[in-house]
N, C-alpha and C positions, 0 to 999 in steps of 0.2 A: 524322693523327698523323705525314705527313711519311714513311711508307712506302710500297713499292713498292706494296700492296694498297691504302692509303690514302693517297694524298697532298696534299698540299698544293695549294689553287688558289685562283687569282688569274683572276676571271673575270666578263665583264660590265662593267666600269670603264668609263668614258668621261672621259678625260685631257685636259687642253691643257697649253699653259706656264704657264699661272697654277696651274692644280693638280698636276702634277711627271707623273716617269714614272717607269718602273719597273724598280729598278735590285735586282738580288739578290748579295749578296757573302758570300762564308766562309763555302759549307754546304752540307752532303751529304744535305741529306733532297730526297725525292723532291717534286719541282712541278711544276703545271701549269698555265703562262699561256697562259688561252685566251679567244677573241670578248673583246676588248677592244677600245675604239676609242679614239687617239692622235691627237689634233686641233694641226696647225703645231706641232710639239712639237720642240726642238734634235736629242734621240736618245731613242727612242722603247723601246727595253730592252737594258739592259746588264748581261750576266750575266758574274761577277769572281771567281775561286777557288772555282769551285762545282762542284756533280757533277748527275747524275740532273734535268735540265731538260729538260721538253717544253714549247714555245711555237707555239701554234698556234691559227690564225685568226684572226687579231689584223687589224685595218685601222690603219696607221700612216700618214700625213699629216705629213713634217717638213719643216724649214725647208730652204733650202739650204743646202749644204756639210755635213752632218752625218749623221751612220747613223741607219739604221730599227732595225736590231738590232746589237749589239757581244756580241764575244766573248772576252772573255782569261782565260787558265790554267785552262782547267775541261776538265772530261769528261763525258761520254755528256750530249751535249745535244742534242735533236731541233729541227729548223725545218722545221713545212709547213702549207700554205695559210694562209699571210699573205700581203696587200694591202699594198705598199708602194711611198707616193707620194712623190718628188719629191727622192728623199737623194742626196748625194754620192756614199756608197756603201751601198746598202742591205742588205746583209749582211757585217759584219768579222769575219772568224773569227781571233785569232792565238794564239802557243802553246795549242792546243789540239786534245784526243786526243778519238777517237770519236766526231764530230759528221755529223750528219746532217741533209744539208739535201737537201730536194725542194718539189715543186709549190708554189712560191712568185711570187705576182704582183710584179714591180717595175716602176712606170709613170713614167717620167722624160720631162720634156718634152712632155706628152702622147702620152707612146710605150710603146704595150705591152713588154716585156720581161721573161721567163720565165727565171728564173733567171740574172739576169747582173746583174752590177756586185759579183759577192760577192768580198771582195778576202780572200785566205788568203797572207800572206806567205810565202815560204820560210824 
């Protein structure tokens, strides 16, 4: 129903560029994008004026030059243990409040990398 008891999920998918990714826009009910797997995908989740998002465990594979996950004008959104290979930047956080990011894999280059490349502009 999109509440905090029951919410919303998106889970189990298995995505490339021919079949899209997963983009959430204008909504405050509560999600939960989890264990998905993101094959050579441009940007792999892009959550846009939203509220109440947890995205977790997700394996992302994107192309270069592009995000794993993006973030603009939303609030209380969680990010933890997702896999992500090979982005530009693999977490963009901008205009946004209450976001939580932990234990996130990012592998660039074939280079392990724990939580870096998450670009949060001033």
């Amino acid at each position: 129903t999109g509440t905090a008891e029951d919410p919303f999920i998106i889970e189990k998918y298995i995505m490339s560029e021919m079949t899209g990714k997963i983009t959430i826009l204008n909504t405050d009910a509560y999600l939960c994008i989890r264990n998905n797997t993101m094959n050579e995908i441009s940007n792999g989740i892009k959550i846009e004026n939203a509220k109440n998002i947890n995205i977790s465990i997700n394996n992302i594979s994107t192309n270069a030059c592009y995000r794993g996950i993006q973030i603009l004008n939303s609030q209380n959104i969680s990010i933890s243990g997702n896999t992500i290979t090979g982005p530009y930047i693999g977490i963009d956080v901008r205009e946004a409040e209450n976001v939580n990011i932990s234990t996130n894999i990012l592998i660039v280059s074939n280079q392990f990398i724990s939580n870096i490349f998450i670009f949060i502009p001033c």
